[in-house]
C-alpha positions as CSV (number, residue, x, y, z in Angstrom):
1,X,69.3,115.8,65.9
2,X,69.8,119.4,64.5
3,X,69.6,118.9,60.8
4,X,73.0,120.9,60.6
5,X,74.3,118.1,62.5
6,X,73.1,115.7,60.6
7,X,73.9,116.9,57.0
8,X,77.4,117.4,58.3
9,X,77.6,113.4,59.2
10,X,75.8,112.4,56.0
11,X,78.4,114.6,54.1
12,X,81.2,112.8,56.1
13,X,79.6,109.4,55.5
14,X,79.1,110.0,51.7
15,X,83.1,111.3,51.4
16,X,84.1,108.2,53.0
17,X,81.9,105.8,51.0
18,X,83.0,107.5,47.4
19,X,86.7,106.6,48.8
20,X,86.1,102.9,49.6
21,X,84.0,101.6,47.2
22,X,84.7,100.1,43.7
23,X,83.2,99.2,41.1
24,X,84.5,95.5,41.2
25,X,83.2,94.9,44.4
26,X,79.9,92.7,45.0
27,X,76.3,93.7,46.6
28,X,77.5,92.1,49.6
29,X,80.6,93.9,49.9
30,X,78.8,97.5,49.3
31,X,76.4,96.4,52.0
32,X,79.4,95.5,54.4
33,X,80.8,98.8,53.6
34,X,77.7,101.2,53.4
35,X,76.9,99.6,56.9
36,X,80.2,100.1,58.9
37,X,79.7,103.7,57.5
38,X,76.3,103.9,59.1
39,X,78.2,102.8,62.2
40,X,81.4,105.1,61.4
41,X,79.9,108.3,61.2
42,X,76.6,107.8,63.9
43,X,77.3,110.5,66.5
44,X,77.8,108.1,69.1
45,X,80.8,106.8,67.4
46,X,82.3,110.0,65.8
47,X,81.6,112.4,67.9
48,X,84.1,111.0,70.8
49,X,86.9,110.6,68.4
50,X,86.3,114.1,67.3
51,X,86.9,115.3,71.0
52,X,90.2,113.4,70.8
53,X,91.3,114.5,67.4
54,X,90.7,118.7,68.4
55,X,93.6,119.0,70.5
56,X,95.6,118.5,66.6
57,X,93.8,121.8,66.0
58,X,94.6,125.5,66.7
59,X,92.3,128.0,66.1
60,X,94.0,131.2,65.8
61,X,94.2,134.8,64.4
62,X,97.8,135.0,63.8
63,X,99.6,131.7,62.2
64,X,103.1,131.8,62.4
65,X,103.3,128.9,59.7
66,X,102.8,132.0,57.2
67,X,106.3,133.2,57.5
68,X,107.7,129.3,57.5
69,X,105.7,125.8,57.0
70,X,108.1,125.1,59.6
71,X,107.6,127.8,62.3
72,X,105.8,126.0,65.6
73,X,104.7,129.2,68.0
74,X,102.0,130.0,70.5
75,X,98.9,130.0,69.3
76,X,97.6,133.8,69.2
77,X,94.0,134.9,69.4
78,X,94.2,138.6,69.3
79,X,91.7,139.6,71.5
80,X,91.3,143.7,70.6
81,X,87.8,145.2,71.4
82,X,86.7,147.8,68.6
83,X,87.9,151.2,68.6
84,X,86.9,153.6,65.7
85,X,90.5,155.1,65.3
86,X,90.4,154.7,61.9
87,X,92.8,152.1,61.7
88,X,92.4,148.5,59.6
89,X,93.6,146.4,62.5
90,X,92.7,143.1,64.7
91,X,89.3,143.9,66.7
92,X,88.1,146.6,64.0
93,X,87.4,144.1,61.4
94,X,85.0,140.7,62.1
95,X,86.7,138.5,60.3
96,X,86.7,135.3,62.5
97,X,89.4,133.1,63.0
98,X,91.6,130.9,60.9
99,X,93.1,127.3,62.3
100,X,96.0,125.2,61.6
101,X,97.0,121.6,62.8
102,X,96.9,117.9,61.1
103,X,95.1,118.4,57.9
104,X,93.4,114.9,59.1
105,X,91.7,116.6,61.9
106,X,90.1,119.5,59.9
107,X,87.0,117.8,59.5
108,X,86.8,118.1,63.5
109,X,86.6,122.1,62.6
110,X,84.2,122.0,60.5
111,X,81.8,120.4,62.3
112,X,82.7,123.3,65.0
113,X,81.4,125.6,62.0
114,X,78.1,124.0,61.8
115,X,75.1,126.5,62.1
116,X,72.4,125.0,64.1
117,X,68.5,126.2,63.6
118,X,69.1,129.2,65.9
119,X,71.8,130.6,63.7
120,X,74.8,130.1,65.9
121,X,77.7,127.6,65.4
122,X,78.7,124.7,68.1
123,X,81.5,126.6,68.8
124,X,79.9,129.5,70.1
125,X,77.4,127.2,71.8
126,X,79.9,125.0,73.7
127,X,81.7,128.4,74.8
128,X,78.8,129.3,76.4
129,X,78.2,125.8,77.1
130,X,74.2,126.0,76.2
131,X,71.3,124.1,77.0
132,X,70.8,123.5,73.6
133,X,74.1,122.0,72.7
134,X,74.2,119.7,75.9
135,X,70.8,118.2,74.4
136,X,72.8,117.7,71.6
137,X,75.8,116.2,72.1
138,X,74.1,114.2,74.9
139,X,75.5,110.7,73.9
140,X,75.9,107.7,75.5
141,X,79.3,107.1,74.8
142,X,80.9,109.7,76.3
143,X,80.1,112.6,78.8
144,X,79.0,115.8,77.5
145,X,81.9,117.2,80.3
146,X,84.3,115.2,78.0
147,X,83.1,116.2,74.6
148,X,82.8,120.0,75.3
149,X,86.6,119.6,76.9
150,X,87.9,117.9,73.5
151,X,86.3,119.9,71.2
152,X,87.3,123.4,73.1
153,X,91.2,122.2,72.7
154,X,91.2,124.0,69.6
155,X,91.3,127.7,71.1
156,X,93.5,126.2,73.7
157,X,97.5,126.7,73.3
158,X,99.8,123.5,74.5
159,X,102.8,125.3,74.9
160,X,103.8,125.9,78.4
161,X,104.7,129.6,78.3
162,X,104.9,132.0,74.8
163,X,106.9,130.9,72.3
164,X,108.6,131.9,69.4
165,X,110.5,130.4,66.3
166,X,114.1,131.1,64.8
167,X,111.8,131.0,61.6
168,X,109.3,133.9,62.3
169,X,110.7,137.0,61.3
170,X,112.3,139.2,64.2
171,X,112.2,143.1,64.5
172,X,113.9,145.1,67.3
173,X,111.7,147.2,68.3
174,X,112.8,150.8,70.7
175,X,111.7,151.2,73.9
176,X,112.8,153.3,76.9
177,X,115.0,151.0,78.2
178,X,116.7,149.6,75.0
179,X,114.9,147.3,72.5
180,X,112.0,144.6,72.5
181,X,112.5,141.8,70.1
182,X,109.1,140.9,68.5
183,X,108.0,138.6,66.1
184,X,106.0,139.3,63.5
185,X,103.1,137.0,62.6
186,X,100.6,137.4,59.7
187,X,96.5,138.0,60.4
188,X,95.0,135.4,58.0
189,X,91.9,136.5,59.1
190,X,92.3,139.9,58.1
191,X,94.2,139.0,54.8
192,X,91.8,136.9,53.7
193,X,88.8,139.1,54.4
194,X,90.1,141.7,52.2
195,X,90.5,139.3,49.2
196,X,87.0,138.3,49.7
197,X,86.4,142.3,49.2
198,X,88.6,142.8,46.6
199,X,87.1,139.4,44.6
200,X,83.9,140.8,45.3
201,X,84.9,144.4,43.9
202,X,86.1,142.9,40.8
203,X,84.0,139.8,39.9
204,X,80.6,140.3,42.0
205,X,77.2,139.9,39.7
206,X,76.6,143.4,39.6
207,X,80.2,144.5,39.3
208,X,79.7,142.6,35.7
209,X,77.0,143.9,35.1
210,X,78.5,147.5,35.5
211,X,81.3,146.4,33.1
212,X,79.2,145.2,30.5
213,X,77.3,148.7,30.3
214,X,80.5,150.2,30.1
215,X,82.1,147.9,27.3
216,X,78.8,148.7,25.3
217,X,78.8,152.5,26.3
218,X,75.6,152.4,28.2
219,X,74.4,154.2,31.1
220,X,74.4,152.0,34.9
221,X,73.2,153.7,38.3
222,X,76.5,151.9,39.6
223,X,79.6,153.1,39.7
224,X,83.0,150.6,39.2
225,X,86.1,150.9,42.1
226,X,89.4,149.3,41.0
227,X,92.3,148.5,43.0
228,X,95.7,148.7,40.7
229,X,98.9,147.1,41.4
230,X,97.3,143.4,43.3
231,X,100.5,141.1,43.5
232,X,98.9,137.7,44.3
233,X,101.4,135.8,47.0
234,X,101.5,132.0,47.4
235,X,101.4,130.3,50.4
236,X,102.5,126.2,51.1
237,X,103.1,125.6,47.5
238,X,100.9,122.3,46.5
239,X,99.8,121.5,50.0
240,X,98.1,125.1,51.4
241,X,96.4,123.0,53.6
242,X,99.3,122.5,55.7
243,X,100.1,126.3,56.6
244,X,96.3,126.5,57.9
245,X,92.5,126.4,56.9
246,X,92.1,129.5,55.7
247,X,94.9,129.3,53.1
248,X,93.4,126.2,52.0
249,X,90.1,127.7,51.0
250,X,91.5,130.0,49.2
251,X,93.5,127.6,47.0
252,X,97.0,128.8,48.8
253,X,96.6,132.7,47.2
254,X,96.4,135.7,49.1
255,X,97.0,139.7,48.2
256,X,99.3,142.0,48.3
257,X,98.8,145.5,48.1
258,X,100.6,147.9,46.7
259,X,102.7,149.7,49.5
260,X,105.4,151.8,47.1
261,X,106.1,155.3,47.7
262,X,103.8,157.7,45.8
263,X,104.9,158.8,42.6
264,X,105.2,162.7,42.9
265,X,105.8,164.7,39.9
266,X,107.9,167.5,40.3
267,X,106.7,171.0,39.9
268,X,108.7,172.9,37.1
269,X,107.0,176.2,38.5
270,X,107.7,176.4,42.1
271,X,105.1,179.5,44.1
272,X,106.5,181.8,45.9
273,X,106.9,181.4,49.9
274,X,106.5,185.3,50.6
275,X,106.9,187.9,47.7
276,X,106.3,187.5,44.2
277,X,108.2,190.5,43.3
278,X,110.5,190.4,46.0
279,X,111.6,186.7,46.3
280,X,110.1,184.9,43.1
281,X,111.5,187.0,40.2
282,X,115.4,185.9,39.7
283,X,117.4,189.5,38.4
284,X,119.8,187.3,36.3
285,X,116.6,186.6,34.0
286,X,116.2,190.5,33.4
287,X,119.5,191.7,33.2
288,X,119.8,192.1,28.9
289,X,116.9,194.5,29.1
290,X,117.7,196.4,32.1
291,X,121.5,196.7,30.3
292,X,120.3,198.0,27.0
293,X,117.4,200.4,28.6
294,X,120.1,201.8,30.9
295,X,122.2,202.2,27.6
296,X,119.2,204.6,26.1
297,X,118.6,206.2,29.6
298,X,122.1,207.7,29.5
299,X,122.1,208.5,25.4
300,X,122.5,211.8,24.3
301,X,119.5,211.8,22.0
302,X,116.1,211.8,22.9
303,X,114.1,211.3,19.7
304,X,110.8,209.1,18.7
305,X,113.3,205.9,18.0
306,X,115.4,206.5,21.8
307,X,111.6,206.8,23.5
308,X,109.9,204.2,21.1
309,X,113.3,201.9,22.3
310,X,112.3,202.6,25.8
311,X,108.7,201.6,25.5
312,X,109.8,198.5,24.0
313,X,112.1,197.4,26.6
314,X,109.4,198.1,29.5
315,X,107.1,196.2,27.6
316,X,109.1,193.4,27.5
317,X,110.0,193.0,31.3
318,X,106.6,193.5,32.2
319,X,105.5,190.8,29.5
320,X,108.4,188.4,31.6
321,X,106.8,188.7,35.0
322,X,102.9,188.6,33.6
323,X,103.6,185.4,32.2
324,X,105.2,184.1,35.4
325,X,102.1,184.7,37.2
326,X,100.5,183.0,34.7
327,X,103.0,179.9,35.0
328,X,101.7,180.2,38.8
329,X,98.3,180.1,38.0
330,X,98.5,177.3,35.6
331,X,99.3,174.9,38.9
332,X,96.0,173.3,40.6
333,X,93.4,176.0,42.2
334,X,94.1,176.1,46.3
335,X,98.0,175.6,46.2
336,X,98.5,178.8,48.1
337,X,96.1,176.8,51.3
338,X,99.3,174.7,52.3
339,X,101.1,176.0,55.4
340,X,104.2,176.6,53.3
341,X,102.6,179.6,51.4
342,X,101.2,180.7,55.0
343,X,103.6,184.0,54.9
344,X,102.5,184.4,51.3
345,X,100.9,188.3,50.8
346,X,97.5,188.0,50.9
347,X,97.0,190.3,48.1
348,X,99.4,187.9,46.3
349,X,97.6,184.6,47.0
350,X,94.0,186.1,45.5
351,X,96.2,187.3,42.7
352,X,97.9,184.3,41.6
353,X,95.8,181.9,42.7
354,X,92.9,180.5,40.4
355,X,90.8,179.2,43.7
356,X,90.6,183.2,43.7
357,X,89.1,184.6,39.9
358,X,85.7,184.7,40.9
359,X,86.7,186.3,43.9
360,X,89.2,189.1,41.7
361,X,86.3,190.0,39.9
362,X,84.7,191.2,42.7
363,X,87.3,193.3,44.2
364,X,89.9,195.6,43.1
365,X,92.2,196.3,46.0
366,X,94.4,193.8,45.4
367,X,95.0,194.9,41.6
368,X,96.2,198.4,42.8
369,X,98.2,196.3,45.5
370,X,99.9,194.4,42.4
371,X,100.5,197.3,40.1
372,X,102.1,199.6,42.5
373,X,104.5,196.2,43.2
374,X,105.4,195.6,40.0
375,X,106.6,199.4,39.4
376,X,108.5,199.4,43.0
377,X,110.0,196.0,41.6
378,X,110.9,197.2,38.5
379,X,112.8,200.7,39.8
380,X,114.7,198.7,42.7
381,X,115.8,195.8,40.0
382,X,117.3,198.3,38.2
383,X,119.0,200.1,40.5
384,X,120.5,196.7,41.5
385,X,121.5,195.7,38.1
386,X,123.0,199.0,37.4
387,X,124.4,200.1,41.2
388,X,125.8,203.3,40.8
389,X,125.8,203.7,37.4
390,X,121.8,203.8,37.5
391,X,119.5,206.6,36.3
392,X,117.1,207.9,38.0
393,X,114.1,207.1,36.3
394,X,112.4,211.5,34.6
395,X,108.8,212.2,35.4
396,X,108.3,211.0,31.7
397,X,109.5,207.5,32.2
398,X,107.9,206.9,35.3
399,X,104.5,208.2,33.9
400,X,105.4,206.1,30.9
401,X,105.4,202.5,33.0
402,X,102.7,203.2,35.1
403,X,100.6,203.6,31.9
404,X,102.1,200.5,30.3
405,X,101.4,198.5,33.5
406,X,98.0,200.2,33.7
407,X,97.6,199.0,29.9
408,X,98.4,195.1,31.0
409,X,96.0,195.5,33.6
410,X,93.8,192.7,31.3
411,X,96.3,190.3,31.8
412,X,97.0,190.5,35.5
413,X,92.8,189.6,36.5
């Protein structure tokens, strides 16, 4: 016998005795008892009742008693083939199969578990009904025909057709020619398999190990990954044996992921889409100063105090729209990449960009580009604040801005 086999029986033998006997009972009774458990759990005598008691048991990938204790549906065994499309799905993920059925049939599973020498369960020997498990299972109380055919119920489905339940959840689903009503089932197998990697994440040896250097600021070669946000979900209350195997190892306690909306933070400094000068800059913001340099544009005097009042008023809207660039450039390097800044001016993007400032040192197109904006900006805003009432701009006042701007040409790399 294939010592798997036979640790499994002892193990069954052993349960059975630590149930029955007492400590009141006498030698002869504990012989009795030790001796029909010899006789219970021989694999002549269990082994046939095992092949009866499978057809209790489903083995499955998607229980229905998930969604309700209650819920009696086909028995589903997605059977998807791997595809690397990214996706965490049935078929991508090896994560076996779970089972559900009378909890007093289980043990029938787990001796379908059992690993013989060659590495291989007795499941996947009978499916592909083996030399080695005919030797065996070769009893002389029943034929090996009649075991394999028992013990095989379990990834067989009684119902005669698909079925569903009133108590699995329903979606209606579009199609082309109206809706498809499915029912949504839950993969135990996959749920499961991700708390074992998330357990393992959080509590493996050398995960503590990791956190211990950390609590006692040490250097580790390892590195720690969290996951934030774990709701645990219960499933069959007390009894998480009866919704299915799976469930019961894992004491009725499963994971749920966080799957709320991302949190965005909205931007208090929008880029522009096109123009800086053009689009970005709001006239409203610039209308005081473009009202009181108009008022010493049309004054009668022109002393040091009327030209000094001039300067001062230039200075200050070109101080404005500097440090709106620099609100821009505050904002995370490579914003200007995204499709929405696609009809951005190039010279723009290198400008206000920060991916860019190695890149501005290097050139100096793009700063002529900006100056000669930002004095075609500031003669049309004020011809739009003022309309008619506007003055042109004398040879003195336009040499006058093109020096200040020249003289800010620190701030703008």
């Amino acid at each position: 016998m294939d010592p798997g086999i036979q640790q499994f029986l002892d193990e069954r033998k052993e349960l059975w005795l630590g149930k029955k006997l007492k400590k009141e009972m006498s030698e002869d009774e504990v012989a009795e008892l030790e001796d029909q458990a010899v006789e219970e759990f021989s694999l002549v005598t269990w082994l046939p009742d095992a092949a009866k008691r499978a057809k209790q048991l489903s083995m499955v990938s998607h229980p229905g008693k998930f969604t309700h204790p209650s819920a009696k549906v086909s028995s589903v065994i997605a059977d998807v083939k791997f595809r690397a499309d990214g996706y965490l799905r049935s078929g991508n993920v090896d994560a076996g199969l779970d089972v559900f059925g009378n909890a007093a049939a289980l043990d029938v599973y787990r001796f379908l578990m059992v690993v013989l020498v060659d590495g291989r369960t007795i499941l996947d020997h009978l499916e592909q009904n083996s030399e080695m498990i005919k030797e065996h299972l070769n009893i002389s109380t029943a034929s090996y025909a009649e075991i394999a055919e028992g013990l095989l119920a379990v990834k067989s489905d009684n119902h005669a057709g698909v079925t569903t339940s009133a108590r699995v959840k329903q979606v209606y689903f579009p199609v082309l020619d109206g809706y498809h009503l499915l029912s949504i089932l839950t993969p135990s197998n996959l749920m499961f398999a991700m708390k074992e990697r998330i357990n393992d994440m959080r509590f493996a040896e050398e995960v503590k190990e990791v956190r211990d250097a950390r609590k006692n600021n040490l250097l580790h070669d390892k590195s720690l990954s969290e996951i934030y946000d774990i709701t645990v979900v219960g499933y069959g209350g007390t009894k998480p044996q009866n919704i299915s195997v799976l469930n019961s190892k894992n004491g009725g306690k499963a994971y749920l992921l966080s799957s709320s909306p991302p949190k965005l933070k909205s931007r208090r400094v929008n880029p522009p889409k096109n123009n800086f000068f053009a689009k970005y800059l709001k006239t409203k913001d610039y209308e005081d100063d473009f009202q009181k340099l108009h008022e010493l544009l049309i004054s009668d005097h022109n002393n040091v105090h009327v030209r000094a009042g001039i300067g001062r008023l230039i200075k200050s809207v070109l101080r404005q729209v500097i440090d709106r660039s620099w609100q821009i450039r505050f904002l995370e390097e490579g914003w200007s990449e995204s499709d929405y800044y696609k009809n951005l001016l190039s010279y723009q993007k290198l400008w206000l960009d920060q991916q860019y400032k190695d890149k501005r040192q290097d050139e100096s197109e793009w700063l002529d580009a900006v100056k000669e904006g930002m004095a075609r900006w500031f003669l049309n805003i004020y011809e739009k604040i003022l309309g008619h009432n506007a003055k042109p701009l004398g040879d003195e006042q336009m040499v006058q801005l093109r020096q200040m701007i020249n003289d800010y040409e620190g701030a703008l790399l």
